[in-house]
C-alpha positions in Angstrom: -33.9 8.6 16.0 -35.9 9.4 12.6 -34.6 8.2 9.1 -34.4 11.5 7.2 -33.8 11.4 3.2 -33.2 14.3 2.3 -34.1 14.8 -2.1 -33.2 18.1 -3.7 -34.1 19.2 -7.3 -31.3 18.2 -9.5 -30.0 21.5 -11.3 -30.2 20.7 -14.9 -32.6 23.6 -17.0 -34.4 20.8 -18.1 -36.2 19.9 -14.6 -37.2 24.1 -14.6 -38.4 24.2 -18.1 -40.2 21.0 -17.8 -42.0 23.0 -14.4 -42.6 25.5 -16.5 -44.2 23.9 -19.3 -46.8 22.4 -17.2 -47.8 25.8 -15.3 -51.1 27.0 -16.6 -50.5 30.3 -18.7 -50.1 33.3 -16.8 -49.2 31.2 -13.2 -45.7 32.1 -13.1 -45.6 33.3 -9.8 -45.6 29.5 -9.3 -42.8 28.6 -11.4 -40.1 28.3 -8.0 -39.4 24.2 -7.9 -40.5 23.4 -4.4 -38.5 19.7 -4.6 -36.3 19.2 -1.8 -38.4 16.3 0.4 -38.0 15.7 3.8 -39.0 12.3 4.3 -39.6 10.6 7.8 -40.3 6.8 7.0 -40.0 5.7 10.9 -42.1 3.4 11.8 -45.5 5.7 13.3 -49.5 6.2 12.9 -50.3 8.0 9.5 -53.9 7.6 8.9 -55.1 7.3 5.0 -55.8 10.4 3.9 -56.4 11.8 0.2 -57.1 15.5 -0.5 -60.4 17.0 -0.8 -60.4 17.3 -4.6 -60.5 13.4 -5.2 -64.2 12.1 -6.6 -66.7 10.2 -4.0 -66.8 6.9 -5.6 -68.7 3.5 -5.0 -66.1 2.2 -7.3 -67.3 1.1 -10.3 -64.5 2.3 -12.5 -66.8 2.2 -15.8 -69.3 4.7 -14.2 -66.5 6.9 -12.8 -64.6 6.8 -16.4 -68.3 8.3 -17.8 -68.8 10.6 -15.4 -65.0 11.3 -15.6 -65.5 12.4 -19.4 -69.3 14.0 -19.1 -67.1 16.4 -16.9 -64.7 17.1 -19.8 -62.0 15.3 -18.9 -59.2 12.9 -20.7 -59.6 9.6 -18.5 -60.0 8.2 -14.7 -56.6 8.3 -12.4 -57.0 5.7 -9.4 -54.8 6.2 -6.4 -53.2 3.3 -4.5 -52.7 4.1 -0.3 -52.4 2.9 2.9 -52.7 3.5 6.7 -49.5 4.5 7.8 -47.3 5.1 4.4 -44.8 7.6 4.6 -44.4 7.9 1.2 -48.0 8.2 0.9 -47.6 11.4 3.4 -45.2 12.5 1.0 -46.9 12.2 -2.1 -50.2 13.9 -0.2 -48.8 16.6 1.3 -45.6 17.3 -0.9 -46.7 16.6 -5.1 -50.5 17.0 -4.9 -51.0 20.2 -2.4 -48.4 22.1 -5.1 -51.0 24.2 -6.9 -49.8 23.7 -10.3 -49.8 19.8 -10.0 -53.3 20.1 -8.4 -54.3 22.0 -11.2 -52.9 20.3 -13.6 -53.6 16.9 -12.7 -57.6 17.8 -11.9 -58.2 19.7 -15.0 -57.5 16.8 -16.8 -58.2 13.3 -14.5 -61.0 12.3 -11.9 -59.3 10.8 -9.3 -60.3 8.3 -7.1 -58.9 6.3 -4.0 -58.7 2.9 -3.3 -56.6 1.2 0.1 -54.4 -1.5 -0.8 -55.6 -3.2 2.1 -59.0 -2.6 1.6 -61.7 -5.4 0.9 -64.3 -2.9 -0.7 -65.7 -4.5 -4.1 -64.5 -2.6 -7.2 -66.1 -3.1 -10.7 -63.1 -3.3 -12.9 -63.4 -1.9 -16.6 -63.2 -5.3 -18.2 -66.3 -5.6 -15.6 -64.9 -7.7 -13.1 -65.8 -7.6 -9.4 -62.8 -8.4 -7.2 -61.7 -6.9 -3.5 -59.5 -3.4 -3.7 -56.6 -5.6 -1.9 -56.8 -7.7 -4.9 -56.9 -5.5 -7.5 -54.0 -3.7 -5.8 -51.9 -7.1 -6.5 -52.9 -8.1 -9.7 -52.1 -4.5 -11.4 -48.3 -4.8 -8.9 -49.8 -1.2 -7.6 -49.7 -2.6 -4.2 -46.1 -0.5 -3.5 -47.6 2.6 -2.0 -48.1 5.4 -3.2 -49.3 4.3 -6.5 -51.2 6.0 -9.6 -53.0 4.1 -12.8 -54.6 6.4 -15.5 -57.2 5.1 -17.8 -58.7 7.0 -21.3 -61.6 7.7 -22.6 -61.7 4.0 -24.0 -61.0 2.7 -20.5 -57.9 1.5 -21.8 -54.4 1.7 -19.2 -52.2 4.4 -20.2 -49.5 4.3 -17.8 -48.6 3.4 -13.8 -46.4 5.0 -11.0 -45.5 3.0 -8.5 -43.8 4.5 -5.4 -42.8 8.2 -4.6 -41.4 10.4 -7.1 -40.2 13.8 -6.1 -42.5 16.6 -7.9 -40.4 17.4 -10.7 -40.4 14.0 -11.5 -44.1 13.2 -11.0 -45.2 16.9 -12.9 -42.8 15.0 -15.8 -45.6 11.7 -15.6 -48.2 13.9 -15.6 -46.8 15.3 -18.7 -46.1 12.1 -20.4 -49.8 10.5 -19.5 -51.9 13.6 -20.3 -49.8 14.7 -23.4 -50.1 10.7 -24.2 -46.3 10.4 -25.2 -47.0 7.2 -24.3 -48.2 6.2 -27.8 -45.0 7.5 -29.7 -42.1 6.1 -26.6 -41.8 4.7 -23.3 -41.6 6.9 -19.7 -37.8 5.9 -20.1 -37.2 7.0 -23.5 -39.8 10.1 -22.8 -37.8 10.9 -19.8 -34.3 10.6 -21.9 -35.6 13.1 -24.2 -36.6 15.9 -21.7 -33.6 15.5 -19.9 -30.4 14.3 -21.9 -27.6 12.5 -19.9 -25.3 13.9 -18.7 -27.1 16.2 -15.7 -24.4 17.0 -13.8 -20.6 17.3 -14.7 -19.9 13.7 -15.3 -18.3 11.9 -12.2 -18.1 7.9 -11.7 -21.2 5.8 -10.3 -20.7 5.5 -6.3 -18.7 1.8 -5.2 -19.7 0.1 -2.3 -17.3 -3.1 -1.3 -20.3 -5.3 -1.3 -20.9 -4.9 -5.1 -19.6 -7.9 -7.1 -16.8 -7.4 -9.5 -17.4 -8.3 -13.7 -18.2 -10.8 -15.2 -21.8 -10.3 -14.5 -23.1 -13.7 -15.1 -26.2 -13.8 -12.9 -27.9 -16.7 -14.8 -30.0 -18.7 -12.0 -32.4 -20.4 -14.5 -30.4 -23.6 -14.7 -28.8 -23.9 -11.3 -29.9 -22.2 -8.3 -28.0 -20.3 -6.3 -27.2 -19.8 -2.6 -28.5 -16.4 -2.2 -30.9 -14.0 -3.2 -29.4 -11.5 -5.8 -30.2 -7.7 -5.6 -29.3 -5.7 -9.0 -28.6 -1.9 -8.2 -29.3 0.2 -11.6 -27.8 3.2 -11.7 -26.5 6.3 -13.2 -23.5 8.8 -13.4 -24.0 11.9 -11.6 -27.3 10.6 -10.2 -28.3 13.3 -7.0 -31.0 10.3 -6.3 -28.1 7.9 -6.2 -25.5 9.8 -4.4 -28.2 9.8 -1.4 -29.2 6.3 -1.8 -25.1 5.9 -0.8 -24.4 8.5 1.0 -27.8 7.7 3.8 -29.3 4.3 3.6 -26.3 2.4 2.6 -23.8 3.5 5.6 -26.7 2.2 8.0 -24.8 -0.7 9.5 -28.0 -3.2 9.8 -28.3 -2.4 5.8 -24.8 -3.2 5.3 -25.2 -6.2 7.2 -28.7 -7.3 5.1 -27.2 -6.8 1.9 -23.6 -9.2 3.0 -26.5 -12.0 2.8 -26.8 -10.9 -0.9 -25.4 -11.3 -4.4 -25.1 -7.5 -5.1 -24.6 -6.4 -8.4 -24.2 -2.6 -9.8 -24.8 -1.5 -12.9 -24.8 1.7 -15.3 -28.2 1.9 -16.8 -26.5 4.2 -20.0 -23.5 1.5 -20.3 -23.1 -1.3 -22.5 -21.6 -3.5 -19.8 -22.0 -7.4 -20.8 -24.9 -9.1 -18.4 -26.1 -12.9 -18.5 -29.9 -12.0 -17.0 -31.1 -14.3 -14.1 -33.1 -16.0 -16.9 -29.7 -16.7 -18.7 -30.1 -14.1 -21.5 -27.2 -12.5 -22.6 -27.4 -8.8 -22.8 -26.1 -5.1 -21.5 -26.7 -3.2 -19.1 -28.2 -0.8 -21.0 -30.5 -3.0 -22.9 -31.7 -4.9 -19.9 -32.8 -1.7 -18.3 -34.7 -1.1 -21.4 -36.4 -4.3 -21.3 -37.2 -4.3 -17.0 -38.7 -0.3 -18.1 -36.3 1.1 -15.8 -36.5 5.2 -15.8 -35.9 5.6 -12.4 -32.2 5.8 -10.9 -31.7 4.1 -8.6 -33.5 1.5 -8.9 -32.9 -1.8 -6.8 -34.4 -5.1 -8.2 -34.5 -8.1 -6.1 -34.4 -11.9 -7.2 -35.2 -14.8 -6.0 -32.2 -18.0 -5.8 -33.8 -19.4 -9.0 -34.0 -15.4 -10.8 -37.5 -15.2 -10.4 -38.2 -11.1 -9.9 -40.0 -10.8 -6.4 -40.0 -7.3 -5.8 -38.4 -3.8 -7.1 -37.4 0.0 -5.7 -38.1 2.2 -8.2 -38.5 5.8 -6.3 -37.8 7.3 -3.7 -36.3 5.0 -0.8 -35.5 6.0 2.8 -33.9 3.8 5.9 -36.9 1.7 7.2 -38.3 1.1 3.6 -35.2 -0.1 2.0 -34.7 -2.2 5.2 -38.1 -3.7 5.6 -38.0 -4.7 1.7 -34.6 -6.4 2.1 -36.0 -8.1 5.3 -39.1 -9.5 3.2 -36.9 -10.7 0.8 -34.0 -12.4 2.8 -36.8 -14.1 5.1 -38.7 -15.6 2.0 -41.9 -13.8 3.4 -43.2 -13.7 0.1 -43.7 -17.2 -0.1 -46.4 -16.1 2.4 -47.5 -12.9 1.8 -47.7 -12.0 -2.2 -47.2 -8.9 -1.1 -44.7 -6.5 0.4 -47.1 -4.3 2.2 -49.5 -7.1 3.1 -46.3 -8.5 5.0 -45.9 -4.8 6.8 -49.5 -4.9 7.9 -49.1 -8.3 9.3 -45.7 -7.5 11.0 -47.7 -4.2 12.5 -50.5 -6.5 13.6 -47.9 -8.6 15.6 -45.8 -6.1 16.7 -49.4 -4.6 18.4 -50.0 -7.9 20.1 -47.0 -8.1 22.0 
């Protein structure tokens, strides 16, 4: 049967205004949020595909930042994909064929695409020459779908990694092209546009599996058994009431995450936290310091608290299952990467 995660629009005034605000003038007509996403991330043949409004490219990034601003626009966007991505459908077929987020986007960025598993040189801005694959890894836009946005200086402005529902991505868009960037954060950005709380205020969803406080999670002087997972969360989180309410009563996740340390915490308390690297802290603060905006958002450690991977958007069944599998079978002692792992497991799975 297919994993379906189903993602409304929260209903704060602050997600409509935001759409708003972003609609060219006189484009009301398209001012209806179209943000409920149906997401199938069963296992299944999606080819990569980009829409027809991305720039050709032999991918020299310098040359397509100048033709990128002889054009009149602010800067180059690159585009991380892959064969077979869900989320990539999503992002595709969902965020970019809205006509005010085309718009928007293209008026502003050239956009180009690059496969995560490709081996095509690029030409880096610093000048470097170096396989897309690599390039995917070294920038950690390797967790697909992924966006990067460059100025006019060829300087990085900001990244997305993962799917973001549209009112979320317009609210990127927002915070690259108005370059809000230079005055906050996307966190702090994000907690000005829309001020906690969103939704009358209820408690955070408990699972039995979450460890009780103290949080001392220090693993920088002793190892420990098991791997640690830290779910950051928020009061009245829609994203997180899913995240419970689907994924987390599968009963191979529950089973995954027994073979855990799981910890839960409120990304707007000030709940006492010793870090994996034996900092003392809050909650709060060391959600400020990972650059957490996204609730939830489930960071994975390593026994010694070495950060090996994060889920910082939107996560269905097979994703959140295939990333705890990756984790709890130390595959990324052989594969850097999560989807480099995926492709490999595909390749097997093909031979049999």
């Amino acid at each position: 049967m297919a994993s379906r995660l189903r993602f409304a629009t929260p209903g704060w005034l602050g997600s409509v205004l935001l759409a708003l605000a972003l609609l060219p003038a006189g484009n009301l007509d398209a001012a209806e949020p179209t943000d409920a996403v149906d997401i199938d991330d069963t296992p299944r043949q999606i080819g990569l595909h980009t829409p027809e409004w991305f720039e050709p490219s032999f991918l020299d990034f310098r040359e397509d930042l100048e033709r990128a601003l002889e054009r009149g626009k602010k800067g180059l966007a690159i585009y991380f994909g892959m064969d077979h991505c869900p989320y990539c459908e999503a992002m595709i077929d969902n965020n970019l064929a809205e006509p005010d987020i085309r718009q928007y986007f293209s008026e502003h960025f050239d956009v180009i695409a690059l496969d995560v598993q490709g081996s095509r040189e690029v030409v880096t801005m610093d000048g470097e020459r170096m396989s897309e694959r690599n390039f995917a890894v070294e920038r950690r836009l390797n967790f697909t779908p992924a966006f990067t946005f460059f100025d006019a200086d060829g300087d990085e402005i900001h990244r997305i990694r993962g799917y973001y529902p549209p009112y979320r991505f317009r609210a990127a868009l927002e915070y690259v092209i108005d370059r809000h960037d230079r005055e906050s954060s996307f966190r702090d950005y994000l907690e000005r546009a829309d001020p906690p709380p969103k939704f009358e205020t209820d408690d955070i969803n408990y699972q039995d599996f979450f460890e009780r406080p103290p949080y001392m999670l220090d693993r920088s002087r002793v190892a420990a058994q098991r791997p640690l997972v830290v779910f950051f969360e928020r009061r009245a989180c829609h994203a997180c009431d899913v995240l419970h309410s689907e994924p987390l009563n599968d009963p191979t996740v529950r089973e995954q995450i027994q073979l855990f340390d799981a910890v839960q915490l409120d990304l707007d308390a000030e709940t006492p936290v010793i870090t994996p690297d034996g900092q003392r802290t809050t909650a709060r603060a060391w959600g400020e310091r990972l650059d957490i905006h996204w609730a939830p958002t489930l960071v994975f450690f390593d026994e010694r608290g070495r950060e090996i991977i994060r889920i910082d958007s939107v996560v269905a069944l097979n994703r959140l299952r295939n990333v705890m599998a990756y984790v709890l079978t130390r595959a990324y002692e052989e594969y850097p990467t999560f989807e480099r792992w995926r492709a490999a497991q595909g390749r097997i799975s093909s031979a049999r």
